[in-house]
N, C-alpha and C positions, 0 to 999 in steps of 0.2 A: 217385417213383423215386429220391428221397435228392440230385436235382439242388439246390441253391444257388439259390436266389431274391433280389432285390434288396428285399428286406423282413422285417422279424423276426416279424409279425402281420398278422392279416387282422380287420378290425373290419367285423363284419357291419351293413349299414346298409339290409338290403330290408325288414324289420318292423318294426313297435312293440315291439320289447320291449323296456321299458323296466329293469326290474332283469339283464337280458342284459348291459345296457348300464353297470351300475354304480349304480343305483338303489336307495339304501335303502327297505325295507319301513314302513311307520307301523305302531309300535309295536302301537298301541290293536288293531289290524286283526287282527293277528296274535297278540296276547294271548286276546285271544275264541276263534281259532281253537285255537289251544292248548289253552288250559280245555277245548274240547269234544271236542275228541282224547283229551287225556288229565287226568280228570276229579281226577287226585287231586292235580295243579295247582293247585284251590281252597282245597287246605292252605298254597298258598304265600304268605309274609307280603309279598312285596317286589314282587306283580302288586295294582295297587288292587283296590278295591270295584267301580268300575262295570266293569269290567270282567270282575271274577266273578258279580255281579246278572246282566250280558246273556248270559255263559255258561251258569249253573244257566236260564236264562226260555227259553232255544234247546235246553236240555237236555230241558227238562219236553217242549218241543213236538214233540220226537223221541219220546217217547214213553216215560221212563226216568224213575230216581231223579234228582231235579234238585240235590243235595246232594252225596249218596257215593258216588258215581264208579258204578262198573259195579254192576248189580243182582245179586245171587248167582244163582247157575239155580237152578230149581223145584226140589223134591223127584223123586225117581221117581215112576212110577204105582204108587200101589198096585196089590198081585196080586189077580187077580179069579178065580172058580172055572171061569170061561168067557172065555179071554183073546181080544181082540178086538184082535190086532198091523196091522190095517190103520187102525187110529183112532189110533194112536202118534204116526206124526209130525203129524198134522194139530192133534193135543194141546201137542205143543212147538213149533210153529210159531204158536199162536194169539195175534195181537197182544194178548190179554189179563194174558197172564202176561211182557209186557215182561223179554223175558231177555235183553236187553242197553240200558244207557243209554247206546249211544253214537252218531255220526251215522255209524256205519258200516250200517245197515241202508237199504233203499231209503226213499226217502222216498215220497208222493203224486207222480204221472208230472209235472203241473202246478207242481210246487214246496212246502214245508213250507206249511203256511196261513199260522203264523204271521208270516214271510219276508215271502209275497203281501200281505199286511194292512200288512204295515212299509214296504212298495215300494210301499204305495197312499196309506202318508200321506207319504212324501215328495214323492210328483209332488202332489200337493194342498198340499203345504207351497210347492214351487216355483213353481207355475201359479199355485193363487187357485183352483184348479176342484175337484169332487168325480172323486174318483176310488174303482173298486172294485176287492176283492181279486180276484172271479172275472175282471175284464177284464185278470188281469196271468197272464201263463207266464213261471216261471221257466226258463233253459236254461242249456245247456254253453257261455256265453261268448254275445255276440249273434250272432256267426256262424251256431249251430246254430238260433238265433230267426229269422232270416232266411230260410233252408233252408226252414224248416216252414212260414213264409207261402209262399214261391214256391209250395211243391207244394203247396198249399191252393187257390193259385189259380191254377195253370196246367191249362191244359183243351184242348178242341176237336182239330181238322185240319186241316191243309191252309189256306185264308184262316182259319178259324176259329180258329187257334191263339194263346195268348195270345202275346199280345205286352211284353214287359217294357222301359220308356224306363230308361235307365243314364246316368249325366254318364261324359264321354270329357273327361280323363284320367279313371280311376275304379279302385276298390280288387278286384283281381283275381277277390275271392270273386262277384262280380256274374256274372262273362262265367263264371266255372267252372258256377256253379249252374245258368244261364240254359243253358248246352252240356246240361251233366246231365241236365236235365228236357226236351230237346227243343226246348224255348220259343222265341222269337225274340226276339231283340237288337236294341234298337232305340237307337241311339245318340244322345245330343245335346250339342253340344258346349260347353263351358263355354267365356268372352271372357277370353283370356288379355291382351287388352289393358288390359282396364278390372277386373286382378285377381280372375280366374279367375267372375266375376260371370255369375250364372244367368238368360241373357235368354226371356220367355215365348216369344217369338218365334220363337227357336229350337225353342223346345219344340214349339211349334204344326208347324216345321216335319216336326221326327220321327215325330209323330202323324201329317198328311198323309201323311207317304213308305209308313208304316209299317199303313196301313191300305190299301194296293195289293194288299202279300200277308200280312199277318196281321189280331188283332183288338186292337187295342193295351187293354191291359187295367191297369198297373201302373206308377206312376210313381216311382222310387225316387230319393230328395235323401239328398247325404252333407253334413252341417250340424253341427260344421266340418268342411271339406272333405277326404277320403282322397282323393291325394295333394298337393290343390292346396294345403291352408291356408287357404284363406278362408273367410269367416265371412259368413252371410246377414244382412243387413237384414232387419227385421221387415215393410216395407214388397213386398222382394222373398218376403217367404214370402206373406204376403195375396196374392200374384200369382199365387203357384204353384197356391193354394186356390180360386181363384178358376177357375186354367187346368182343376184335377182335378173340380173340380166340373161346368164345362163340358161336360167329352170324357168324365164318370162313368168318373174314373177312381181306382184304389185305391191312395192314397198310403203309401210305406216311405220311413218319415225317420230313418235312420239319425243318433244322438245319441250317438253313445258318445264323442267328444272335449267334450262339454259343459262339464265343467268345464277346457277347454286353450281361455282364450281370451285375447290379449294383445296384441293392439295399441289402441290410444288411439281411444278412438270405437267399439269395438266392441262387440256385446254378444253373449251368449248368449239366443236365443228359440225357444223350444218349440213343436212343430208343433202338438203341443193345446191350451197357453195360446195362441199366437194364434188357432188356427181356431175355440174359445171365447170370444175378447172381437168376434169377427167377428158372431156371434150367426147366428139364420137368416135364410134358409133352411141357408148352410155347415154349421152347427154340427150339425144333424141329420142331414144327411146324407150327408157325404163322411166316404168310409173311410178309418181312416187306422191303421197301427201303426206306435208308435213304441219304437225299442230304447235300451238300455241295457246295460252293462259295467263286470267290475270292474277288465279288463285294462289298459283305458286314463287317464287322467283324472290324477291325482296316485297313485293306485293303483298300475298298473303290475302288478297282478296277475296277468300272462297267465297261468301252468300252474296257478290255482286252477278257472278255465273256471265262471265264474259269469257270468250277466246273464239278462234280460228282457224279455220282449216285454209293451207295455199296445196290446189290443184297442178302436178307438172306431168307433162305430158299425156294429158289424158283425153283419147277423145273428143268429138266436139259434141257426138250425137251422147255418149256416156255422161256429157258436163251437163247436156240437156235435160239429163233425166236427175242427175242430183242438183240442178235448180229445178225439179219439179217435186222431188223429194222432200229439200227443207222446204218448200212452200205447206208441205201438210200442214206443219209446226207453227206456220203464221211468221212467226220473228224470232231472233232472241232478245232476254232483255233488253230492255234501249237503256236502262241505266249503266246496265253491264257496257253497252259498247260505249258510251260516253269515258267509262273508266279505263277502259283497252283502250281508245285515244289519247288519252294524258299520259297512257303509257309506252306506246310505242310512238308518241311524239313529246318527247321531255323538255323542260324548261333547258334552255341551250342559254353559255357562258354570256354574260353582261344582261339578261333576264334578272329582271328581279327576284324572281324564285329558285333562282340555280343556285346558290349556294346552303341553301336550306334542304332542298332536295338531295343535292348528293351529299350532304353532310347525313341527312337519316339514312338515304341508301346504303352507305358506304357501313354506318352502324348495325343496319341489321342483316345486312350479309357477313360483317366481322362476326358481330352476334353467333351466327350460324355456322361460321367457323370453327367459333370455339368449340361452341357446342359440338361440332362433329370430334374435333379431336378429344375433348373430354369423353364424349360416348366411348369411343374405341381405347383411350384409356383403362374406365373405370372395366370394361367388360371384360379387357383381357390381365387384369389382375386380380379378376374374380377366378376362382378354381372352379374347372369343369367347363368355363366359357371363351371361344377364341370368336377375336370378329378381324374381318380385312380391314385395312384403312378406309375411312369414308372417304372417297375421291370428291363427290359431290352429293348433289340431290338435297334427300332431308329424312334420310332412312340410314340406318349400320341393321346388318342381318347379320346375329351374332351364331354360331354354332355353340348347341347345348352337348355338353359330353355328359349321357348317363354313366354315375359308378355300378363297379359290377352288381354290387348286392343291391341295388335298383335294379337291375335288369333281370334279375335272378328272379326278386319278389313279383313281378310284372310276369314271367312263364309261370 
């Protein structure tokens, strides 16, 4: 209403966005995409080589001229003495005559192959484990990979209904999708005293409560933590493995701060390299999908809405029905996945782009460092507020202490 506020700006701080936020793009990332946009870009002398290599290679697997930009359209149909105009479009529509190289046509509902096969040798570069291109769906950011497991596996009535365990504090898409589908919410709560740390116990508890009046079906870990910040011990994920396999339940390890990790002693550990080096009976048999993104991490790419779900031990008739599921959807971005490619296949040492690359990476995850110890600095030398260390991620959750005579005027 043109009122006068004691402030010049409002700095939005409820999301990760991180280029929202002032965050330069890495170069290499967005070179690739460009090439694939706009193809006549590989005439340009001042974007390296590997960066046009991985342009023309995402080109070809779209299905177009991998060289000279857009393909020309077909010729007409020849005229025939008996015209058959119901066979026309079906004629110009035939993926054979690729009348356009660009990534603006739909892709496969599941993701490019090529993508999938590139997203299977990274997690096998990262773990130490074999991984397959059919066990990876590409999606609209992990968000939308999330979504499609819940409705994959939410079912029943009444006590029958699945029952989904969530960490309290936890990342809002959880309780949205959990209302959405019906489901039951089963809360458990993360030890804010001992830095936001994932006790079994707890768990065991939610499980007991939660099978009074549902059927607890789904255990879902934010690892690094949405909005706590902390970072699992490899010790506490064997725990968890151990707890899911007990109570058969279907593990969601939500991964996508993986590469956000920064405190001293910490590390980043994979739900399926561990539940891999565990061997059996675990390794055969606990379900587990683990997501991936391009939005977060040093990336920052949120409105490109790229990431991945990888399928472990699931079914083959269940994997059936979630390639019937994302097909509702059509695709995910094809820009998105062109940019999950440049990312989970990076310019590698004596590349022309490698040193420019990790020279940004390395800056905005420093960046992100600091920034985490500054946050927890400034908070807990504010009176009234304590926060834990930020281990990782891109969140501190600080505890507000009301004074008494607030709490007073509040009864």
């Amino acid at each position: 209403q043109g009122v006068p506020k004691p402030f010049t700006e409002v700095i939005k701080a409820n999301i990760g966005d991180a280029h929202a936020m002032g965050q330069k793009p890495i170069t290499f990332l967005r070179q690739v995409t460009a090439l694939c946009l706009y193809p006549e870009l590989l005439k340009e002398p001042s974007i390296p080589d590997d960066a046009k290599k991985r342009a023309r290679r995402l080109l070809a697997a779209c299905g177009g001229d991998s060289v000279g930009g857009l393909s020309p359209p077909p010729p007409p149909p020849k005229k025939r003495d008996t015209p058959c105009h119901c066979h026309l479009p079906l004629l110009y529509m035939s993926p054979s005559l690729s009348l356009f190289a660009v990534p603006g046509a739909y892709s496969a509902s599941p993701g490019i192959q090529l993508v999938r096969g590139d997203v299977a040798t990274f997690i096998q570069r990262r773990d130490g484990v074999p991984a397959k291109p059919e066990d990876i769906f590409l999606s609209t950011g992990a968000s939308d990979a999330i979504v499609s497991i819940l409705k994959l596996l939410v079912a029943g009535e009444g006590t029958s209904r699945t029952g989904v365990l969530i960490p309290i504090p936890q990342y809002p898409l959880y309780s949205a999708a959990i209302a959405e589908l019906s489901a039951v919410q089963l809360n458990y709560y993360l030890d804010e005293e001992h830095c936001w740390a994932l006790d079994v116990a707890e768990l065991r508890r939610a499980v007991a409560e939660g099978r009074r009046h549902c059927c607890p079906r789904v255990l879902c870990i934010i690892n690094p933590g949405n909005p706590t910040g902390q970072v699992q011990s490899r010790q506490c994920i064997e725990d968890v493995i151990k707890f899911a396999f007990e109570e058969k339940l279907f593990l969601m390890a939500d991964e996508v701060y993986q590469d956000n990790v920064y405190a001293e002693g910490s590390s980043f550990h994979s739900f399926k390299k561990v539940l891999f080096e565990m061997g059996p009976p675990y390794s055969e048999v606990v379900e587990l999908a683990s997501f991936h993104s391009i939005s977060k991490g040093f990336m920052g790419e949120c409105g490109f809405r790229g990431g991945y779900v990888e399928v472990v031990n699931m079914d083959p008739e269940v994997k059936q029905q979630l390639s019937k599921l994302v097909s509702v959807r059509l695709c995910p971005p094809v820009t998105g996945q062109i940019l999950l490619d440049a990312v989970v296949d990076p310019p590698q040492p004596g590349d022309p782009s490698y040193e420019l690359f990790m020279k940004e990476k390395k800056e905005v995850l420093s960046a992100l460092a600091q920034k985490a110890r500054l946050t927890q600095e400034i908070f807990n030398k504010s009176p009234g507020i304590h926060c834990n260390p930020v281990q990782g991620a891109m969140y501190s959750f600080p505890r507000i202490e009301l004074p008494p005579r607030a709490l007073a005027a509040a009864k």
